[in-house]
C-alpha positions as a Markdown table, in Angstrom:
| # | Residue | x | y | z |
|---|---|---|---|---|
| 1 | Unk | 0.0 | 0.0 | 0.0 |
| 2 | Unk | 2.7 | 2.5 | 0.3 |
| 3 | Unk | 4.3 | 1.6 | -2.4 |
| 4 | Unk | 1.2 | 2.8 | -4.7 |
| 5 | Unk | 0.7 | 5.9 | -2.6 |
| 6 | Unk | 4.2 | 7.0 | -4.1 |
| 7 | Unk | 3.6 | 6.1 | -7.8 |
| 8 | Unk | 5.6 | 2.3 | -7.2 |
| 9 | Unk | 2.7 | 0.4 | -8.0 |
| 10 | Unk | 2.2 | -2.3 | -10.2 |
| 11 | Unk | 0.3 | -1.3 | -13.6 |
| 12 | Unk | -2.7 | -3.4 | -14.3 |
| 13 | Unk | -2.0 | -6.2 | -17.1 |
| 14 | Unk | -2.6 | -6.0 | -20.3 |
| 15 | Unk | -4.8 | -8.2 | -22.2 |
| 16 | Unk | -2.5 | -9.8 | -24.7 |
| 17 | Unk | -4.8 | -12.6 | -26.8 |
| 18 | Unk | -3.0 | -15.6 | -27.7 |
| 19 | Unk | -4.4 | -18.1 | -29.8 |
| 20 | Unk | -3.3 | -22.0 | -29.2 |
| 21 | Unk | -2.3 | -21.7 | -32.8 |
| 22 | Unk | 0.4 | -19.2 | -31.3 |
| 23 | Unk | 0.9 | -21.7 | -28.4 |
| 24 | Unk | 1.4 | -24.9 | -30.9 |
| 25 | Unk | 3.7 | -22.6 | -33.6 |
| 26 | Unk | 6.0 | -21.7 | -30.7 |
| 27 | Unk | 6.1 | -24.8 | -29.5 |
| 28 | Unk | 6.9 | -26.6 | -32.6 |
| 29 | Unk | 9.7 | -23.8 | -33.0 |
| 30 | Unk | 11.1 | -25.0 | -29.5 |
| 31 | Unk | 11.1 | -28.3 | -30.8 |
| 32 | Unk | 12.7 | -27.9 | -33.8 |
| 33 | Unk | 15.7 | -25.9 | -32.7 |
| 34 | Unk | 16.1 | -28.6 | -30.2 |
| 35 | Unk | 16.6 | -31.1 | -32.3 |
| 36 | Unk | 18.5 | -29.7 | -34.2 |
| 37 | Unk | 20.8 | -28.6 | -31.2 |
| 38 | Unk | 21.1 | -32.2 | -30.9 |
| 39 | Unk | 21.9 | -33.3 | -34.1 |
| 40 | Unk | 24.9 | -30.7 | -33.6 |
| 41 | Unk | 25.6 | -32.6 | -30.2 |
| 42 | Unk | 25.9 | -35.9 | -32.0 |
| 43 | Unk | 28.0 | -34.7 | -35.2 |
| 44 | Unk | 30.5 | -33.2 | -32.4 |
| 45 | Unk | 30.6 | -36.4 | -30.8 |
| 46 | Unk | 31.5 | -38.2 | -33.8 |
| 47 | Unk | 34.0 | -36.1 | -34.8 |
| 48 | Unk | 36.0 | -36.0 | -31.5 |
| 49 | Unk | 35.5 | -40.0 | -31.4 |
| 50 | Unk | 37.2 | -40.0 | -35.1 |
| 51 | Unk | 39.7 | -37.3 | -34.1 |
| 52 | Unk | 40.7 | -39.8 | -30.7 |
| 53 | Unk | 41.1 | -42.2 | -33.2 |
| 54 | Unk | 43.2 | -40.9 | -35.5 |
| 55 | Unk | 45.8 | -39.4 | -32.5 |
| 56 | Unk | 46.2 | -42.5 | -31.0 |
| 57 | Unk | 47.0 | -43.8 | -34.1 |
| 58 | Unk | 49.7 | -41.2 | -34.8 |
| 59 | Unk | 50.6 | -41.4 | -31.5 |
| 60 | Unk | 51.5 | -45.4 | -31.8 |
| 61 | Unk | 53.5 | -44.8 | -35.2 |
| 62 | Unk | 57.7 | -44.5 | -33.8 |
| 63 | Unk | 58.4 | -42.0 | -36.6 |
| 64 | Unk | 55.4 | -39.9 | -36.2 |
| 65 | Unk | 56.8 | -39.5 | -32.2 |
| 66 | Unk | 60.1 | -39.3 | -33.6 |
| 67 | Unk | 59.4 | -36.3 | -35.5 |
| 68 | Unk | 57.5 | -34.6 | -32.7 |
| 69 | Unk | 61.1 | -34.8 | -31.0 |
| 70 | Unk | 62.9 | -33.4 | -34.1 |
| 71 | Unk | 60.6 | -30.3 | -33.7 |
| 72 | Unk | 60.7 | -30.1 | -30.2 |
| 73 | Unk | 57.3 | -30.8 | -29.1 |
| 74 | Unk | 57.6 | -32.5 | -26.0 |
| 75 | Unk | 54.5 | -32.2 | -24.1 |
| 76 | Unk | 50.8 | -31.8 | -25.4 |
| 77 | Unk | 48.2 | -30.8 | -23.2 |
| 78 | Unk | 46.6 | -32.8 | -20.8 |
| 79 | Unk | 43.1 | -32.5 | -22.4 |
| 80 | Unk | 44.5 | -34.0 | -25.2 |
| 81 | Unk | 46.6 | -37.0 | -23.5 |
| 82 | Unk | 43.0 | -37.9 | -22.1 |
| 83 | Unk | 41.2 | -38.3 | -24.8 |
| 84 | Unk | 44.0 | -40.3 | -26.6 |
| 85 | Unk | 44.3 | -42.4 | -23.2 |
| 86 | Unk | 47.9 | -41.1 | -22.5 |
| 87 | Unk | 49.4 | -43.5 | -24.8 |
């Protein structure tokens, strides 16, 4: 109540008409973009499962190793040495 006496009030709502063909368009909007958030999920996920696979690969070849010494790269980060299982 003192809030309103000083101009702090709430204003009244508006009516804002919303038809369930609104409802069901936004909805299928939601959807959509979620899936397709998901689809984006899954093509990351396969593509850091193929990269794995191809480092630990490299990382089993002697020369490929070898050569990582000849240009002086001696440690890799640890985020990397996980995913390829520190091998």
């Amino acid at each position: 109540m003192h809030r309103i006496h000083y101009g702090k009030g709430r204003s009244p709502s508006k009516n804002i008409n919303v038809s369930s063909k609104d409802i069901m368009s936004a909805l299928g909007d939601s959807i959509k973009a979620k899936r397709r958030l998901i689809k984006k999920s899954d093509n990351l996920s396969s593509l850091i499962t193929y990269s794995a696979a191809a480092l630990k690969k490299l990382f089993k070849d002697v020369n490929f190793r070898n050569q990582l010494k000849v240009e002086n790269i001696t440690e890799m980060p640890e985020s990397v040495m996980e995913i390829i299982g520190s091998a």
